[in-house]
KEDRENSE-374701 format. One record per atom (N, C-alpha, C, O): residue in three letters; x, y, z. Coordinates in steps of 0.2 Angstrom, whole numbers, plus 5000, padded with zeros to 4 digits. Example, Ala and Ser with C-alpha at 12.3 -4.5 7.8 and 13.67 -1.06 7.14 Angstrom:
ALA506649725039ALA506249785039ALA506649845039ALA507149835042SER506449895035SER506849955036SER506450005039SER506750065040
//
This chain:
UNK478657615608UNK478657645615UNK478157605620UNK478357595626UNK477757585617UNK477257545623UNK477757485623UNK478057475628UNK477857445618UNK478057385621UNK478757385627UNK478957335630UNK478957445627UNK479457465633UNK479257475636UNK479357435641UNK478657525636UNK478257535644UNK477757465646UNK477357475650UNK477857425643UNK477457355646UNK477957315649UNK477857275653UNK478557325645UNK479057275648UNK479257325654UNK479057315660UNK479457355653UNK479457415662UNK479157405668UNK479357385673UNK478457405665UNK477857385670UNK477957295671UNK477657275676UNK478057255669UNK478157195670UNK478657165675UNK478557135680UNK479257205672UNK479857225678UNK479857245681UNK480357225684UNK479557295683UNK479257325689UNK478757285695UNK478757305701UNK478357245693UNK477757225696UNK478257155700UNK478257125705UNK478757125693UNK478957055695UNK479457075702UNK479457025707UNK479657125702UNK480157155708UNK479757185712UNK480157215716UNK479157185713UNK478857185718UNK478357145722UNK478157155727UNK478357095718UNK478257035720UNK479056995724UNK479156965730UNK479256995720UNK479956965724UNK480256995731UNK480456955735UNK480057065732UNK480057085738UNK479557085742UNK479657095747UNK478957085742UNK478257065744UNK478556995748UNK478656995754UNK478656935741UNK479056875745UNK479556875752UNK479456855757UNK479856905750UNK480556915755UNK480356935760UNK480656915764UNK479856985762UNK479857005769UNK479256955772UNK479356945778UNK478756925767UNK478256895768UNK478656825771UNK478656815777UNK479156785768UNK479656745772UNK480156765780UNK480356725784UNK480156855777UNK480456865783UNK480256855789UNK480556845794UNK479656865790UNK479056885795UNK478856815799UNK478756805805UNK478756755790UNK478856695793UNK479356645798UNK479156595801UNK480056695796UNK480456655800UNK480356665806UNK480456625811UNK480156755808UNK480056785816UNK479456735818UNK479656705824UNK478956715816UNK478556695818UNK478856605820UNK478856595826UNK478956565816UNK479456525818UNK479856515823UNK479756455826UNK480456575827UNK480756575829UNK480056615835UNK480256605841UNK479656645834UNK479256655842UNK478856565844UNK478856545849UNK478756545839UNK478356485843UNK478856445846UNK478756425852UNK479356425842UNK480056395846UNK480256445854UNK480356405859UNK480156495854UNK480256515860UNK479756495863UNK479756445867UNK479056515862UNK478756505867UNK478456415870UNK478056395874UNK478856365864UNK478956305865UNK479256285871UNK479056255876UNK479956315869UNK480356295874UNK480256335882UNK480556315887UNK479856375883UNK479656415888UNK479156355892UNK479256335898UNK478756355887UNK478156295889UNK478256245893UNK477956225898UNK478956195890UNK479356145892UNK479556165898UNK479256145903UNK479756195898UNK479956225904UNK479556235911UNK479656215917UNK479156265908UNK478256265914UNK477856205917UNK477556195923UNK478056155910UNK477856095914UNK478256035918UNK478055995922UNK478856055914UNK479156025920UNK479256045929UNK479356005933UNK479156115929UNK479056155935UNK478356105936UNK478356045939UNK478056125935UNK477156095936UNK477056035938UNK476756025942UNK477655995933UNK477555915938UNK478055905942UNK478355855941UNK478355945946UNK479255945951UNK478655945957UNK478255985959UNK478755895958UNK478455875967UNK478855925974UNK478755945979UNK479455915971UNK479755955976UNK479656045976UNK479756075970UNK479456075981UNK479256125983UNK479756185981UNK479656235979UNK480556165984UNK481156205985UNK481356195979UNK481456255976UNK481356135975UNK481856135968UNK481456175966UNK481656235967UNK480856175964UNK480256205960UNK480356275961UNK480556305956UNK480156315966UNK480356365966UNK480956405965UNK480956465963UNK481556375965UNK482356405963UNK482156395954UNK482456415949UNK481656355955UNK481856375943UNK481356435942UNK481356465936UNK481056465948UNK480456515944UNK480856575942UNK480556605937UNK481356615945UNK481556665942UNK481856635933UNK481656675929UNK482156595931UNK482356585926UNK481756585919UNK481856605914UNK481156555922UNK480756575916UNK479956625919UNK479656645915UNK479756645925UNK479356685924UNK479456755928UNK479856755933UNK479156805926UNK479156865929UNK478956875934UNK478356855934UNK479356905938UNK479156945946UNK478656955947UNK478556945953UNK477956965942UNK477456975943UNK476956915941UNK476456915943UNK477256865938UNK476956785935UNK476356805941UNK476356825947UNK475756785936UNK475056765940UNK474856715935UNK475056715929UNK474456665937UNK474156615936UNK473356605940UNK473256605946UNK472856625934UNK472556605935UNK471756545935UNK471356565931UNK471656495938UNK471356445936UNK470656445941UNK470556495944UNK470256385940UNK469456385942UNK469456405948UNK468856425949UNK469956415953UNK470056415961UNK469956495961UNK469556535962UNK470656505960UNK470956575965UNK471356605959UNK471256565954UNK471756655958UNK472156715957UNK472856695959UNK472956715965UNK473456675957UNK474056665962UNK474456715957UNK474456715951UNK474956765962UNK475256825957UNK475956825962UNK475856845968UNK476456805961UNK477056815964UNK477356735966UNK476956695969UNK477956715964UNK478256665967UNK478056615972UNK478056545972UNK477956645977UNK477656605982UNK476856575983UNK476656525986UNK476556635980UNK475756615976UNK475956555971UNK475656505972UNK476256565967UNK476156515962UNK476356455964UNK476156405961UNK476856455968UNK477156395973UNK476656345974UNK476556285972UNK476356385978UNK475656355983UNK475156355978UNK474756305980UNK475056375975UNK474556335969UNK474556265967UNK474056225966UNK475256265966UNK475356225962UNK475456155966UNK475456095963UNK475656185974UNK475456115979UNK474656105980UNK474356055982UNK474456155978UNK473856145979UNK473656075974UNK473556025978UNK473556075969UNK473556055963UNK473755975962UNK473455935959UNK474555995965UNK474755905967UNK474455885971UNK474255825969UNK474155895979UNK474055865983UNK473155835981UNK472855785982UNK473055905978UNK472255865976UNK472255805973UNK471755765974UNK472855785968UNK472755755963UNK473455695962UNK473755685957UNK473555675969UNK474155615969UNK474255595964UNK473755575961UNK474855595960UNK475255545957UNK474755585947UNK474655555941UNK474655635948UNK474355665941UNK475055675938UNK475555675942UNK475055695932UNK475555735928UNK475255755923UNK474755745921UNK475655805920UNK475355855917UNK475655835909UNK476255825909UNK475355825902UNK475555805898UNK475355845891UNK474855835888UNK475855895890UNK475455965886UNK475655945877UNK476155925875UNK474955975874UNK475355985867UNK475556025864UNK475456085866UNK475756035860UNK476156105855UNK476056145856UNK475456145860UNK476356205856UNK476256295858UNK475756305851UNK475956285846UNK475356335853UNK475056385848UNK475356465850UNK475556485855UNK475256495844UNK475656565844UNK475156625841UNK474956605835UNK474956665843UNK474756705840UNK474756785840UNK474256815842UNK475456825839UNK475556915841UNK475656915849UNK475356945853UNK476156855851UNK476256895857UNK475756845866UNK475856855872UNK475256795862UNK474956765865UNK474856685864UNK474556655859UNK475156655869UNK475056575866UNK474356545871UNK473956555875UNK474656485867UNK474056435870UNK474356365869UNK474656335865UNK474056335875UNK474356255874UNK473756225877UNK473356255881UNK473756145876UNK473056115877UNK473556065880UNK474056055877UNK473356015886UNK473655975890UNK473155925891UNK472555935890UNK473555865894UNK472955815900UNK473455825904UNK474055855905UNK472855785908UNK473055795918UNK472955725917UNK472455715914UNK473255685921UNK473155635924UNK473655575926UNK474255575925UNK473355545930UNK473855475931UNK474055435927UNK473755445922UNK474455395926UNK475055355922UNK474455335918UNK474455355912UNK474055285920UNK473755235916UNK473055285911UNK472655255907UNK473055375914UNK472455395911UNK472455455910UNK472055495911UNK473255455907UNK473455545907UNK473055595904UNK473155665904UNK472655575901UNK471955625898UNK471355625905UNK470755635904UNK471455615908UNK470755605914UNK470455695914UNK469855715915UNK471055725914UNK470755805914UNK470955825910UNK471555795909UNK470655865905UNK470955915900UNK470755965899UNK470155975899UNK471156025897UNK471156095898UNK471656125895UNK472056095892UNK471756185897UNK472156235890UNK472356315895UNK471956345899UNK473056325894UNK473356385896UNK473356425889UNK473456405884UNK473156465891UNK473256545889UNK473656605890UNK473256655892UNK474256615889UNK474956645892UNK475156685890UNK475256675884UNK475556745892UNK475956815891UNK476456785894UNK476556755899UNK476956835886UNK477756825888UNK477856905887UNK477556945883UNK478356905891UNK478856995893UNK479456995894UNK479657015899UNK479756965890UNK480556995890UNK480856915890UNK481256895894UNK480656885886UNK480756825886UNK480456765891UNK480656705889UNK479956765897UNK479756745902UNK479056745902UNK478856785899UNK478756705905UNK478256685904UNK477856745911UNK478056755916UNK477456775908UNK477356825912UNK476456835916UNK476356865921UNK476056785913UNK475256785915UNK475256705913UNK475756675910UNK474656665915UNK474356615914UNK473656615914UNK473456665917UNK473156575911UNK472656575913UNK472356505911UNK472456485906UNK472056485915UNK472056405915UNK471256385911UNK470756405913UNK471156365909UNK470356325905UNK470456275907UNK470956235905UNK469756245911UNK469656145910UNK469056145905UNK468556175907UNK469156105901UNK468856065898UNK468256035902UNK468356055908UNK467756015900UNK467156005904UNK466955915901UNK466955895895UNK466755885905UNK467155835905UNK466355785906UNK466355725907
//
């Protein structure tokens, strides 16, 4: 009888390990599939970020952030479309001919992070610094900007 009830208990524990596995994979894959989103979100952000033009720049902001997108960095607060607009002439005009050159998304429950350089062609690290960002409903919904100290 015990060596049944050992094999019982063996077969019992291996099939719960096996489903432990599987959702532990499952959960992998969500997480996967959230850093991919918020990758391609990212891409998305910085390419707005280095678009010089004002008009193009603005007609992409409905497609990736929300009505409410606020960003904000060492200056000011920008919370709405036309705020964020103007930030971000702000930002080019300080700094002629920079571009913005970010790395991998980090992910973590809902909140990412990405670490970039700022600069010119020949010194594209001259500034560096790090967004910290909320997504709501697939869209990039807050920013908060860190620089590096230099």
């Amino acid at each position: 009888m015990n060596k049944h009830l050992l094999l019982a208990a063996s077969l019992l524990a291996a099939l719960m390990a096996s489903i432990t596995h599987a959702q532990e994979s499952h959960t992998m894959n969500n997480d996967i599939q959230a850093v991919a989103t918020a990758q391609a979100l990212i891409d998305r952000h910085f390419e707005i970020w280095n678009d010089r033009n004002g008009e193009t720049r603005l007609s992409k902001f409905p497609s990736l952030y929300t009505d409410d997108f606020s960003v904000a960095d060492y200056a000011a607060e920008a919370i709405g479309y036309p705020a964020v607009n103007q930030l971000i002439e702000r930002v080019q005009t300080q700094h002629e001919g920079f571009v913005f050159s970010p790395e991998p998304v980090a992910w973590n429950h809902g909140i990412g992070r990405v670490r970039w350089g700022f600069g010119p062609k020949a010194n594209p690290d001259l500034v560096r610094g790090e967004d910290i960002f909320t997504v709501r409903e697939g869209k990039l919904q807050s920013m908060h900007v860190f620089l590096d100290n230099n």
